[in-house]
N, C-alpha and C positions, 0 to 999 in steps of 0.2 A: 504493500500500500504506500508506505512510504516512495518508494521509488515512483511509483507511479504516479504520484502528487508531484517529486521533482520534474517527470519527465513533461508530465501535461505545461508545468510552469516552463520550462526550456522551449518547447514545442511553441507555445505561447508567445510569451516574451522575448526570447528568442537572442536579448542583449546579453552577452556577459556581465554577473554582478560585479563581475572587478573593472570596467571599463573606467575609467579615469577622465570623464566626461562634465566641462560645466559646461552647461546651456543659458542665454539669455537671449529670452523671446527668440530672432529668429537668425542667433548668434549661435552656434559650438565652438568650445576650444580644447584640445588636448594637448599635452606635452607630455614628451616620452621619458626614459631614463637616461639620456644624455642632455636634458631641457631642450632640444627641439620642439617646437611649437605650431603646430596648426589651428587654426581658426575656420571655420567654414560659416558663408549666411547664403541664404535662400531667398527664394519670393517668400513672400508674409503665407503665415498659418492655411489662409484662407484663401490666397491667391492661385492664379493661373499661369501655365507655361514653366516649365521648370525653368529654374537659372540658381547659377553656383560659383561664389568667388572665394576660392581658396586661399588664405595667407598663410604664409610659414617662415618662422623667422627661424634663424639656426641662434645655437646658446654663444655666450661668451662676450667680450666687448666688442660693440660695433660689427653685431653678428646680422647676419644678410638677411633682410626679409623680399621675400618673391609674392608674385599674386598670378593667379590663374583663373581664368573664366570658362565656364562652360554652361550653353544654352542647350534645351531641345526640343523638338518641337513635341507637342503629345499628337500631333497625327502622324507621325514615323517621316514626313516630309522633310526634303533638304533643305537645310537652313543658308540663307545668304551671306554674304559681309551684311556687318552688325555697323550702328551707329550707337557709341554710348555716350548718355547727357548725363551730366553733375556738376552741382553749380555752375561754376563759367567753362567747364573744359564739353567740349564734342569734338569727338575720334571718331572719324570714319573708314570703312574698310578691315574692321576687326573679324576674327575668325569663329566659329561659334566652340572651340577649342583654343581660346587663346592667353597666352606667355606672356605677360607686360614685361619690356622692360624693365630694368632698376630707373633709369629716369621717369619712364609712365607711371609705377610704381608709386616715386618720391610726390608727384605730382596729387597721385588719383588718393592716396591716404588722406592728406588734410582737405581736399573736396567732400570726401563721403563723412569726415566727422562732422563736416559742419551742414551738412545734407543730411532728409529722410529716409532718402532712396535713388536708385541710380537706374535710369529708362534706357533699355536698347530695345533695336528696332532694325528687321532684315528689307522694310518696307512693305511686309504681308503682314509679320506679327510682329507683335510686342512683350517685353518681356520686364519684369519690376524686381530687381532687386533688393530687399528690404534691408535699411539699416539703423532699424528699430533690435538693442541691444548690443549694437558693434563696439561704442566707447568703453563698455561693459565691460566685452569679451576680450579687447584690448589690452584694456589696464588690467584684468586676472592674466593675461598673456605677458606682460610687465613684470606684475608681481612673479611668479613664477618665477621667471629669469631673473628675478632681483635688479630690473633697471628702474623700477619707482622712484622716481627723483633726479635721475642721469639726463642728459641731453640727449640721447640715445634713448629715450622711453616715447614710445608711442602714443599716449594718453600727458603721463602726467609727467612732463619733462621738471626737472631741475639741476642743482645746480650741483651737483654728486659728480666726481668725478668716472668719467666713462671706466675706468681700469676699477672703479669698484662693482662692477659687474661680476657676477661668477662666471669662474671658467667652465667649459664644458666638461661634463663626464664622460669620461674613457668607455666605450661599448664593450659590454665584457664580451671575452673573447671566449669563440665557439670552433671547435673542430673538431667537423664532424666523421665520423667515419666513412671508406669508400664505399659505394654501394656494390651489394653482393650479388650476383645473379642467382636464380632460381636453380637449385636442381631437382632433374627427373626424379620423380617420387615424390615430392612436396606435399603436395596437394593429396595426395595419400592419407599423408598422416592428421588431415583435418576431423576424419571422425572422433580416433580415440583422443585428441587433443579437447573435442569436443565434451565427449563422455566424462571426462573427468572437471570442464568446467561448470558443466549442468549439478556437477555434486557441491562445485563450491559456490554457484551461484542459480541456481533452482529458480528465484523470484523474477528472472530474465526469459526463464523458458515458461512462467503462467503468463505470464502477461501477451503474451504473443493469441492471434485467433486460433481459436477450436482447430487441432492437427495440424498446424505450421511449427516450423521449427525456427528461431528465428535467424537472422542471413547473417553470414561469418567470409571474412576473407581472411586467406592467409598468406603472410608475405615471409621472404627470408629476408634475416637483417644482420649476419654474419656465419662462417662458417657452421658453427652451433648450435644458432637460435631462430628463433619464428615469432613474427609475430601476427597474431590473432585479435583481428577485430570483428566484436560482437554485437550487430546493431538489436537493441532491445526497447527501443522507443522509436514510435511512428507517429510521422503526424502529416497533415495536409501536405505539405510540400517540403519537409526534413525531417531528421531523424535523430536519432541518439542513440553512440555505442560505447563500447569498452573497449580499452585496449591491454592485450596480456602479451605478455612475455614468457616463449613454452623452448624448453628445449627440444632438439630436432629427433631425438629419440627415447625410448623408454627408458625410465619412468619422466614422465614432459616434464612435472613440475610448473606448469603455467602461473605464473603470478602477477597482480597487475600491475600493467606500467604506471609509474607516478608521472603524470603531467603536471609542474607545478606552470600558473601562471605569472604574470607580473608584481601580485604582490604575497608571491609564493606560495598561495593557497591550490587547490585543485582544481585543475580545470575542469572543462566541460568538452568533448565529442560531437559535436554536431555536422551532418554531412562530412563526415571524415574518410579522408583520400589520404594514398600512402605512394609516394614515388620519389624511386632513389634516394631512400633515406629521409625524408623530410614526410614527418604526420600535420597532416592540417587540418583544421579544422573552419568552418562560417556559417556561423546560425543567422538566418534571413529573418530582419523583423517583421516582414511581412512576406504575403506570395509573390508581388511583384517585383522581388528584391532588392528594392529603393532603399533599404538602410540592413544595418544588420551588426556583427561584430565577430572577427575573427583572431586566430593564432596559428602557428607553427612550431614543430618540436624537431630538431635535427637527433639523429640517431648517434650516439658518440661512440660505441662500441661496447658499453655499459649503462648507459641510460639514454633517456629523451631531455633534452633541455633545450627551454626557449629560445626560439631564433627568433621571431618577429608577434607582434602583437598589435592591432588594429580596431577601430570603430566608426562605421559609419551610421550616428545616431538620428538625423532626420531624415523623416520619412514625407520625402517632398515630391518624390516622382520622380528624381534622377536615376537612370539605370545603372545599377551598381552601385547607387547610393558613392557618396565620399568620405573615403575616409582619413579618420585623425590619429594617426600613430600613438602608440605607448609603450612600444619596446621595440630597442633594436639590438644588432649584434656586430659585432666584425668574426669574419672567419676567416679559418686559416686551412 
């Protein structure tokens, strides 16, 4: 029962509870564990057309910030060169995919704080980007970084010296093991690897419908070992499994893998895909995909550990939804 209360809320909700997410109005921001920072805002709640302008500022003094725009149409139609008005600037010829400059950039920042919202237009449609909560989502993007007070702060500049900025955090460092190919036989050994996890987890094989079993893939993930994923949660358009760690012959031994997340707790399996070494996971907030929140676990030759971590939390009708990092890695 228990489980099946978690799975229905995953199935559901669909966001990871550890996501690192503040929202205002029709502002998000995230910042990862090396303080990189994205910001995402949309058309208003209630508006039409998708539209999406992403800022990301990198950590450290007089760290880069970028902006990116993306329009779409919701009739699946090609969209034109874009015209965007704010305050006194109009740019024409923009792409419905488009990269500003750092000069457009330094330009389109102080326009949109002292602006409500920003009008593009392909000369069919029109598109309203809301910046109702941006000064908000800003200055938490500031704070974060600790430039609140610097000349270098977005929101609320002062007179702090830039070098009192934190330096960036080092990505901890991931390597992973090479991936192993399959051998002949593999797939063999899925029953009895099976049989013995149905003893240690029984409440995976009720919950499934009248005479199903439920669906298991098995992968090699070094000379020795296998690993078994166990989908035991279904729902409209995702799923939810386990992941175990079996040795490649008798007695298996399967025990399950620990996915820890970003604030080291366990994660969550949702739609989870396994290739070449890298377990992933993206639970969609809804069925049209438009938001959602993901991870990935590189394979190291002894464990899974966090390689990247993600959230796209508004559900505005962009496909693929956008997302706002909160973990990364260097590998080696």
């Amino acid at each position: 029962m228990k489980r099946t209360l978690l799975a229905a809320a995953l199935l559901a909700a669909a966001l990871p509870a550890w996501a690192k997410i503040y929202e205002f109005k029709d502002w998000a921001i995230a910042c990862d564990n090396i303080r990189h920072c994205d910001a995402n805002g949309t058309q208003a709640g209630e508006g039409d057309n998708p539209v999406s302008l992403l800022l990301s500022r990198d950590p450290g003094p007089d760290g880069k910030l970028s902006a990116r725009l993306f329009v779409d149409d919701p009739d699946q139609g090609k969209v034109g060169k874009l015209t965007l008005k704010v305050g006194k600037i109009k740019w024409s010829g923009l792409s419905s995919e488009h990269a500003f400059s750092p000069s457009q950039t330094a330009q389109l920042l102080p326009a949109m704080l002292d602006a409500d919202e920003v009008a593009l237009s392909d000369g069919k449609l029109q598109w309203t980007l809301s910046l109702a909560g941006l000064k908000a989502a800003l200055l938490k993007m500031d704070d974060l970084q600790g430039r609140v007070g610097t000349p270098g702060a977005l929101v609320r500049k002062g007179g702090k010296p830039e070098s009192a900025v934190p330096a960036a955090q080092a990505a901890p460092l991931l390597i992973p093991a090479p991936p192993v190919a399959a051998k002949p036989g593999d797939q063999a050994l899925l029953p009895a690897i099976l049989k013995q996890l149905r003893a240690m987890d029984e409440e995976c094989w009720q919950e499934q419908p009248e005479g199903e079993q439920p669906a298991s893939d098995l992968y090699r993930l070094s000379a020795s070992q296998l690993l078994v994923l166990l989908q035991c949660g279904r729902g409209a358009y995702q799923n939810s499994s386990t992941a175990w760690i079996s040795n490649d012959a008798p007695p298996f031994r399967p025990r399950k893998a620990k996915l820890l997340n970003s604030d080291g707790e366990e994660g969550f399996l949702i739609n989870a895909a396994f290739d070449k070494g890298e377990l992933s996971s993206y639970a969609k907030g809804r069925g049209i995909g438009d938001c959602g929140g993901g991870a990935s676990w590189a394979w190291t030759g002894r464990a899974f550990q966090l390689m990247s971590e993600e959230n796209a939390p508004q559900c505005r009708g962009i496909g693929g939804g956008v997302s706002l990092r909160s973990w990364v890695t260097r590998q080696k």
